[in-house]
C-alpha positions as CSV (number, residue, x, y, z in Angstrom):
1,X,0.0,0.0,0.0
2,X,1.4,3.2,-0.7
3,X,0.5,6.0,2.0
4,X,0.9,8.9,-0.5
5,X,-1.4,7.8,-3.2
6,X,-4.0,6.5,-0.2
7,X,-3.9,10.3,0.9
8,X,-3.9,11.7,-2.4
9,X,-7.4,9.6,-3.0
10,X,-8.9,10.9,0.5
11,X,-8.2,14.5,-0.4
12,X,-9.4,14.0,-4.4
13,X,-12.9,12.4,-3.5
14,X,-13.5,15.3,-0.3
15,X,-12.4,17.7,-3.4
16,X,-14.8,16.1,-5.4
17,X,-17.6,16.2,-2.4
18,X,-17.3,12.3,-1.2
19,X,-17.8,11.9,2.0
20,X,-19.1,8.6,2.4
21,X,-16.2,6.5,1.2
22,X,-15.2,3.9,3.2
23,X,-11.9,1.7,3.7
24,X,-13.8,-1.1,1.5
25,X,-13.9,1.2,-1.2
26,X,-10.2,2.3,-1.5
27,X,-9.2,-1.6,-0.8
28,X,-7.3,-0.9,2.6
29,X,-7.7,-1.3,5.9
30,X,-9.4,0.3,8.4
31,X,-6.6,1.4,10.0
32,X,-5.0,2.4,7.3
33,X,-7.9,5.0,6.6
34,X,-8.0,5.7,10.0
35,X,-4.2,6.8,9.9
36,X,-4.5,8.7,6.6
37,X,-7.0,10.4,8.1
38,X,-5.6,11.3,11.1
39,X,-2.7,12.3,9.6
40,X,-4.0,15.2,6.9
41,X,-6.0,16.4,10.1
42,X,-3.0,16.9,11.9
43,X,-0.9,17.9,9.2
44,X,-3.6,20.4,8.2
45,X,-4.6,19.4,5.0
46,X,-8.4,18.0,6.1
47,X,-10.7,20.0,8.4
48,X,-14.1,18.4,10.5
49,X,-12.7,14.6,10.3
50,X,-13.5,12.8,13.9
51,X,-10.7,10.1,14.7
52,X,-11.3,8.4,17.5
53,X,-9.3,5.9,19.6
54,X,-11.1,2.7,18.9
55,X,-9.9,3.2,15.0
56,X,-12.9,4.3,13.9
57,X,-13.5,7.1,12.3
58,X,-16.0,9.7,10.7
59,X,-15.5,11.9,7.8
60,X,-19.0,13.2,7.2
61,X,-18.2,16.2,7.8
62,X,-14.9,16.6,6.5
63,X,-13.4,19.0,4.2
64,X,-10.1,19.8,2.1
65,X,-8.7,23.0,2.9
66,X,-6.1,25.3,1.2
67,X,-3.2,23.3,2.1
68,X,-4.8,20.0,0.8
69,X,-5.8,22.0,-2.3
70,X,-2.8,23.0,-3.1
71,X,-1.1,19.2,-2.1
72,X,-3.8,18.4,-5.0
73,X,-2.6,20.7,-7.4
74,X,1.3,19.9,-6.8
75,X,0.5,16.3,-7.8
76,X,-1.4,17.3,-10.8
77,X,0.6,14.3,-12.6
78,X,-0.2,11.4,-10.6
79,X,-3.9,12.5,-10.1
80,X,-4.4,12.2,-13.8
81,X,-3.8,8.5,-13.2
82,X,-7.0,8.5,-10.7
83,X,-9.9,7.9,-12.1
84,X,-12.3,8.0,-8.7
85,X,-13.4,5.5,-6.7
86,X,-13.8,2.1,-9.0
87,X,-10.0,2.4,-9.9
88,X,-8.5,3.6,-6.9
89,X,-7.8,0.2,-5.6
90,X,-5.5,-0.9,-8.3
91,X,-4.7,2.9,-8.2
92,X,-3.3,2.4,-4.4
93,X,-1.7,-0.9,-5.0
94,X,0.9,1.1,-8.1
């Protein structure tokens, strides 16, 4: 799994207004949604995501901010490769 490209695909579909994706989706695991969650929160690139210590987590009210916007637009390249959600398994796994 690479942690870049699992971040990149959390920030394109809250860009895109997807808040309802889950781990299934992206073919990770939960924890690995729950980290890459956590850690655009803390680095500032994600606002309104809950993380909470169980390893859950809820993102129904999360947004991409400036700094996420712009991490979007400085891998222009390698979100052209991203089709959404039905590739970004295969997508991850690269």
């Amino acid at each position: 799994m690479n942690k870049e490209r699992v971040r990149l695909a959390i920030l394109k579909e809250l860009y895109n207004g997807n808040n309802a994706f889950k781990h299934v989706d992206l073919g990770i695991e939960p924890n690995a949604l729950n980290d890459a969650v956590e850690f655009l929160q803390d680095e500032g690139y994600i606002d309104g995501a809950e993380v909470y210590l169980t390893g859950n987590y809820d993102i129904s009210n999360a947004m991409i901010i400036e700094k996420g916007e712009d991490y979007l637009e400085d891998n222009s390249l390698l979100m052209k490769a991203y089709k959404g959600l039905k590739g970004a398994r295969d997508w991850i796994k690269i």
